[in-house]
C-alpha positions in Angstrom: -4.3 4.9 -1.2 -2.6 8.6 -0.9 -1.9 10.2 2.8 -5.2 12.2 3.5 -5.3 14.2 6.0 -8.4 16.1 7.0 -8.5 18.8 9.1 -11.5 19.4 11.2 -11.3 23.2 12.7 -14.5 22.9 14.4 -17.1 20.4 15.3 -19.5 23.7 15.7 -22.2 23.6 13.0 -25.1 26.3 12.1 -27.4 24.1 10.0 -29.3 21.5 12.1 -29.6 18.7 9.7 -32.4 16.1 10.9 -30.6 13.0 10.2 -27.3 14.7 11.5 -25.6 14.6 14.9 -25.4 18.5 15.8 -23.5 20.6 17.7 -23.6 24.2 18.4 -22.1 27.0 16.9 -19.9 28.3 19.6 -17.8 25.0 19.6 -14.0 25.4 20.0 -12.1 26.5 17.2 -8.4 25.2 15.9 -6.0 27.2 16.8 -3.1 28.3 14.4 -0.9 27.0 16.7 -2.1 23.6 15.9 -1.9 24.1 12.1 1.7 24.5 13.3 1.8 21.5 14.9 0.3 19.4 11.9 3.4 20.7 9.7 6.1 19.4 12.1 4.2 16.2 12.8 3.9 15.5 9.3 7.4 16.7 7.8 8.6 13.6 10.4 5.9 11.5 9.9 5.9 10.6 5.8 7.9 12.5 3.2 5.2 11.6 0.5 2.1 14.0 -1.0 -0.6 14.8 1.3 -4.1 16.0 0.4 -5.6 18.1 2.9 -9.1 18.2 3.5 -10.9 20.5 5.6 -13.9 19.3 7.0 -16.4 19.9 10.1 -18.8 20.4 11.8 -18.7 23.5 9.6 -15.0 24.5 8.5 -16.0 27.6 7.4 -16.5 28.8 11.3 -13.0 29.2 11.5 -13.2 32.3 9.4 -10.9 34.3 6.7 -7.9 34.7 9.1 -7.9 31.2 10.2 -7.5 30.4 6.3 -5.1 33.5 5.2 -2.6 31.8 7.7 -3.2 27.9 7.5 -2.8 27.6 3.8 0.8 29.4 3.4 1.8 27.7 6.3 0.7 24.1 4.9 1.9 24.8 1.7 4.9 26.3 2.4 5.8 24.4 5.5 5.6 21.1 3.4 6.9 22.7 0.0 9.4 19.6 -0.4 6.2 17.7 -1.4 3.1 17.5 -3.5 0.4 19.7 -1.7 -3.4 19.7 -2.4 -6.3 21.1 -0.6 -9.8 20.7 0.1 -12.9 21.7 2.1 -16.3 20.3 2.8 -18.6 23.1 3.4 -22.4 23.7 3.8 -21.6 27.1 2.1 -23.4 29.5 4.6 -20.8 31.5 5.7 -18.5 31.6 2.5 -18.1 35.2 1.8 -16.0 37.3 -0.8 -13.1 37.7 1.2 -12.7 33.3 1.7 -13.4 32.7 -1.9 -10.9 35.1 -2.6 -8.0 33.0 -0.9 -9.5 29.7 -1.7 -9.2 30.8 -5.6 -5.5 31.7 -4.5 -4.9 28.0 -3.7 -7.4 26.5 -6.1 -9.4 25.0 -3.6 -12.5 22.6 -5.3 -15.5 22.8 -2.7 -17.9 19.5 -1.7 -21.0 20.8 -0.7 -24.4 19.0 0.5 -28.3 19.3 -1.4 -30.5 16.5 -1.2 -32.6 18.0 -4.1 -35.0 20.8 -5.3 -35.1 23.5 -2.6 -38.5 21.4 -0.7 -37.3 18.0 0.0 -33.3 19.7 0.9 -35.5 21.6 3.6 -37.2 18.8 4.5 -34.1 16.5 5.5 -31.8 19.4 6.7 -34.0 22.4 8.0 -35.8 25.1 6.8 -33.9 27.7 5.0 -30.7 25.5 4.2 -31.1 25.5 0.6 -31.2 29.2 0.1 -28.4 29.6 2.5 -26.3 27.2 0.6 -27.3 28.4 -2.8 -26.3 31.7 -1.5 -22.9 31.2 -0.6 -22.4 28.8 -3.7 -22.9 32.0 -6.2 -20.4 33.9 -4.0 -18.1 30.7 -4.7 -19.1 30.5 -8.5 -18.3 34.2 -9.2 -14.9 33.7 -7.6 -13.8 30.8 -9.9 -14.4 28.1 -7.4 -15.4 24.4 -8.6 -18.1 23.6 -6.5 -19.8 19.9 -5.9 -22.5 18.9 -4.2 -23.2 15.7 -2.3 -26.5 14.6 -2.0 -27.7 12.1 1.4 -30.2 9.4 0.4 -32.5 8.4 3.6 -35.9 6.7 4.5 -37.5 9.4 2.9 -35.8 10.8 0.4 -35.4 7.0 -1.0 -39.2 7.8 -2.5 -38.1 10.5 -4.3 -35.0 9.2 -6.6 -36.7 10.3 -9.7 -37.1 13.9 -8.7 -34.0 14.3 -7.5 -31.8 12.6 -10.1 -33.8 14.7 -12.5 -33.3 17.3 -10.5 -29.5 17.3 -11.0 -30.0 16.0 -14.2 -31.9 19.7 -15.5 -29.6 21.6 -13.0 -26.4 20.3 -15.1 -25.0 19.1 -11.6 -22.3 15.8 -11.2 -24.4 13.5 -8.6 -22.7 12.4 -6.3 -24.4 10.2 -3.1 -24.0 8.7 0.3 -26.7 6.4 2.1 -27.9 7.5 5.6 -26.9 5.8 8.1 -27.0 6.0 11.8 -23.9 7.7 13.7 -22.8 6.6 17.2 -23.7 10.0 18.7 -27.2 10.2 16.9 -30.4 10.7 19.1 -32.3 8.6 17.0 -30.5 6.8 15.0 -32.3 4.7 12.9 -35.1 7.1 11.7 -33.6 8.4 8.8 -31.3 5.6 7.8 -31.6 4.3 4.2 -32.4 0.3 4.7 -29.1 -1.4 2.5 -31.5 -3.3 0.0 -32.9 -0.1 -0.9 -30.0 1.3 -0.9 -28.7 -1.6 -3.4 -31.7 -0.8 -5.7 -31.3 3.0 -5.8 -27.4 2.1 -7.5 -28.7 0.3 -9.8 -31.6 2.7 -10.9 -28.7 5.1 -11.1 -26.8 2.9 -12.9 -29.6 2.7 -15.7 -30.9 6.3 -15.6 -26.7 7.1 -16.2 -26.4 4.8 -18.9 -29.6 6.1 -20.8 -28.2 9.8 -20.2 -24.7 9.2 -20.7 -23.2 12.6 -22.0 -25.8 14.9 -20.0 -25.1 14.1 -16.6 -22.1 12.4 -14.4 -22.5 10.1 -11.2 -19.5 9.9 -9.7 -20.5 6.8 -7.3 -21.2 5.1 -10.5 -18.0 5.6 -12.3 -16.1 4.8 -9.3 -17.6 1.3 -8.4 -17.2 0.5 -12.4 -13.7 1.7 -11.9 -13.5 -0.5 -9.1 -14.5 -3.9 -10.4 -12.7 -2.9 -13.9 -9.2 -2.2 -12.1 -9.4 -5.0 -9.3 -8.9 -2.3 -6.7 -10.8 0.0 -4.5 -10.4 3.9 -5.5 -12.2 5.6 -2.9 -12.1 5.6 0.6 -15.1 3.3 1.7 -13.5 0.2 -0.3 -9.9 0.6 0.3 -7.7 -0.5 3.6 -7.4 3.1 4.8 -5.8 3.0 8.2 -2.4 4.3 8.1 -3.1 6.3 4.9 -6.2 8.4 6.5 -6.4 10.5 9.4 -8.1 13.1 11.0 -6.8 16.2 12.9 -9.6 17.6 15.7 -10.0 21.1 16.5 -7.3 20.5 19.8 -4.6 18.4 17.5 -5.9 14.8 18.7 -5.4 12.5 15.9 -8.1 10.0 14.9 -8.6 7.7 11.8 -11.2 9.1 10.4 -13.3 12.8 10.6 -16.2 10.7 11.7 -14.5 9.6 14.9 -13.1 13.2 16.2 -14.6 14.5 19.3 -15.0 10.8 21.4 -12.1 10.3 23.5 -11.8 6.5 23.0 -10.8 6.9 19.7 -7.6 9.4 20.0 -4.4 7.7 18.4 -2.3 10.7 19.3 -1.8 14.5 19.2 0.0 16.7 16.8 1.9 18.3 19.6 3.5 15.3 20.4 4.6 14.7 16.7 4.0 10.9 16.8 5.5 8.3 14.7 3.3 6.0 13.0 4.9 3.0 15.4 3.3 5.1 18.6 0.0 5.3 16.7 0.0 1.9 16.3 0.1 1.6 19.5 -3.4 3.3 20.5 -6.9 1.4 20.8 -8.0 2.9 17.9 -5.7 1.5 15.7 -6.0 -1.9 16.8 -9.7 -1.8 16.3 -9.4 -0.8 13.1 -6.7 -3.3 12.1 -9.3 -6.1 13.8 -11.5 -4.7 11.2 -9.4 -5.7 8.5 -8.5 -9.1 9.8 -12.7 -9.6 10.2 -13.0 -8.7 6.7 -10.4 -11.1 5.4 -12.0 -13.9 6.9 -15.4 -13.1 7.2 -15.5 -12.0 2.8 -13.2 -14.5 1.7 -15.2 -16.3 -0.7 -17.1 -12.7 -2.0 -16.1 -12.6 -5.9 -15.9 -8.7 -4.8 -13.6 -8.9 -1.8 -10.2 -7.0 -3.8 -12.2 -3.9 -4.3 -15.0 -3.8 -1.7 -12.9 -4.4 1.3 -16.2 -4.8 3.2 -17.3 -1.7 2.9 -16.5 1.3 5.9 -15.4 0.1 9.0 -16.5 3.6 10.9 -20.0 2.2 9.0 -19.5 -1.7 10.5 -18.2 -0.4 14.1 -21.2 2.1 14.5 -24.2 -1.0 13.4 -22.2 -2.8 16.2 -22.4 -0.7 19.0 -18.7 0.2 18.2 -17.7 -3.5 18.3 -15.8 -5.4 15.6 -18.7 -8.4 15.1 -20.1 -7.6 11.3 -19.5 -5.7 8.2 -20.4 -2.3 6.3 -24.5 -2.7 6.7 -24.8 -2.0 3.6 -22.2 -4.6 2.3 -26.1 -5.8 0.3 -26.2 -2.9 -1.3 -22.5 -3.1 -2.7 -23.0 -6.6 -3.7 -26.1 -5.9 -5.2 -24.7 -2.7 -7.2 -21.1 -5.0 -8.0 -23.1 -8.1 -9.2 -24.9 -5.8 -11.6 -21.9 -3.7 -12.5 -19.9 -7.7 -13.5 -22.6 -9.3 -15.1 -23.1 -6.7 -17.5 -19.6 -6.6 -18.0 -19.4 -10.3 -19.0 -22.3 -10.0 -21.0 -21.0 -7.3 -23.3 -17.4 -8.5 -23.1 -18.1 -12.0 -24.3 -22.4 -11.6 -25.5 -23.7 -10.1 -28.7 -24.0 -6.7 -27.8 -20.4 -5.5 -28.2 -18.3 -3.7 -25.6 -20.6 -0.9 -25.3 -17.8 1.5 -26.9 -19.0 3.6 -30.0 -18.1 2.3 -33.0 -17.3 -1.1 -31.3 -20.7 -2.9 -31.6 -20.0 -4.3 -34.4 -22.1 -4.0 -37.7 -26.0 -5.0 -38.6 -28.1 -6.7 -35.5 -25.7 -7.0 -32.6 -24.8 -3.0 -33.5 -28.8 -2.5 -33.8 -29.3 -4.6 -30.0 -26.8 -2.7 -28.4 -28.2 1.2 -29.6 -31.4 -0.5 -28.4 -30.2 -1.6 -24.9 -30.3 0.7 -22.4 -28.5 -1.3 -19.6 -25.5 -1.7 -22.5 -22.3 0.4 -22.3 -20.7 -0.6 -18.5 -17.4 -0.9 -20.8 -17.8 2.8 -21.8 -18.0 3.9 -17.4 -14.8 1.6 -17.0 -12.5 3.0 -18.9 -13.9 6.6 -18.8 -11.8 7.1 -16.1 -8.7 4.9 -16.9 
């Protein structure tokens, strides 16, 4: 797992998402100061790469100036090591003058749509989808590589087929996260995406992939075939983050994850204090976290899945448990679900008739014919795209 750190220079937000927990614009922003901090903390802390990811609330609040000084002084501050940089951004207040320095640094963009312009307003309020798309050609015309993420919930579950094709015709990489409820939500379970749907919708986009391979990419996809193919977790929601993860809040606290900052109880430290990783060991936090790992270990130690699943997100886990360590990821169905497909497939084209779904590797005559024919064929082809 590489040291991540992501920045969070506000918890202030101008969209008002419906499934989101909101806050209001005027919410304290990071201070340079504490940009400051983050280099001494981490020059004494590891001595390895770090990727940097700034992410909210809505980042972009912290406007041009706050950028113009933070980057050099990451960058430079930490020069002795492999830098890289990030930001997750609903795009509405990107303007000329912060593409301009987030070209200097190369900075790839994650952004959020949850499909054509109708349903997007639907889930995240009205007018976010122009504002987005607005501030994504200001992006594009500066050179910026710019993703988008797209939330599944309740409702947008009945609408999979729209809004893969919907990425599909826009020439767009999919990429996806299920709804779920977050421990400062008002209602919490009204938009959450129920985990066996949630199973089902992987592997719908595990056929709809397959049978369009070469016109569209689903990152998900790749990465849970990369998963089971390597033995391993690659992304953050199946791998044993703590100690590798952490997130900075707008006043320097330190927490182990973005979707922890701004509740007190789950502080590890501050950047001003420059902790070691022995005193943020030490916090509540931490140890909850760890617990989670020990739960997992026992509680999935007979899952065929457990090297690479991990049991799923433990912010995810500690949230459906009123912030106690007592089950796993809710939607630990859906990843079974998704890596049950992914292996039996594997197993059938790695040791059926149907060849290892790798052009020109099907073999000759009727098993070549079968696997042209099949469109669930080809899981081989996902594994090793990204070997």
């Amino acid at each position: 797992m590489p040291f991540h750190v992501m920045l969070i220079p506000t918890l202030g937000c101008p969209s008002n998402c419906n499934y989101c927990w909101s806050s209001e614009e005027n919410s304290p922003v990071m201070r340079i100061e504490t940009i400051k901090a983050v280099v001494e903390w981490i020059r004494n802390f590891r001595d390895d790469s770090v990727t940097f990811t700034f992410h909210g609330g809505e980042p972009l609040l912290a406007g041009a100036e706050f950028y113009r000084q933070a980057l050099p002084l990451l960058s430079e501050g930490l020069k002795d090591r492999k830098i890289a940089f990030a930001i997750q951004t609903n795009l509405w207040k990107m303007t000329p003058e912060i593409a301009k320095i987030f070209a200097e640094y190369k900075i790839p963009i994650g952004s959020s749509l949850d499909g054509p312009e109708e349903l997007n307003d639907f889930q995240r309020g009205k007018g976010y989808y122009k504002k987005t798309m607005r501030g994504y050609e200001i992006a594009k015309a500066h050179g910026l590589n710019v993703r988008f993420i797209t939330t599944f919930t309740s409702h947008s579950i009945n609408h999979k087929e729209e809004i893969f094709n919907f990425n599909l015709e826009q020439g767009r990489t999919l990429k996806l996260h299920a709804c779920l409820p977050s421990l400062r939500g008002d209602e919490p379970e009204k938009w959450a995406l129920d985990p066996v749907k949630y199973g089902e919708l992987l592997v719908y986009l595990l056929d709809k992939y397959l049978e369009n391979r070469g016109r569209i990419e689903v990152m998900n996809i790749d990465h849970l075939c990369k998963n089971v193919f390597t033995g391993r977790g690659t992304v953050c929601t199946f791998v044993d983050c703590m100690g590798d993860t952490f997130a900075v809040g707008p006043d320097g606290a330190i927490y182990p994850c973005y979707r922890f900052v701004g509740m007190p109880e789950y502080v590890m430290g501050n950047v001003y204090e420059s902790p070691s990783l022995e005193t943020l060991a030490k916090s509540w936090a931490w140890k909850l976290m760890h617990a989670y790992k020990a739960f997992v270990d026992q509680e999935c130690k007979s899952c065929a899945h457990i090297n690479y699943c991990r049991g799923g997100c433990p912010y995810n886990a500690i949230t459906a448990n009123e912030g106690k360590i007592k089950g796993l990821d809710p939607h630990c169905v859906a990843y079974k679900r998704i890596y049950d497909e992914i292996t039996e497939r594997f197993n059938k084209e790695l040791f059926g008739g149907a060849g290892m779904g790798i052009p020109g590797f099907a073999g000759k005559g009727e098993r070549a014919e079968q696997a042209q024919k099949n469109p669930k064929s080809g899981i081989m082809s996902l594994m090793l795209k990204r070997i």
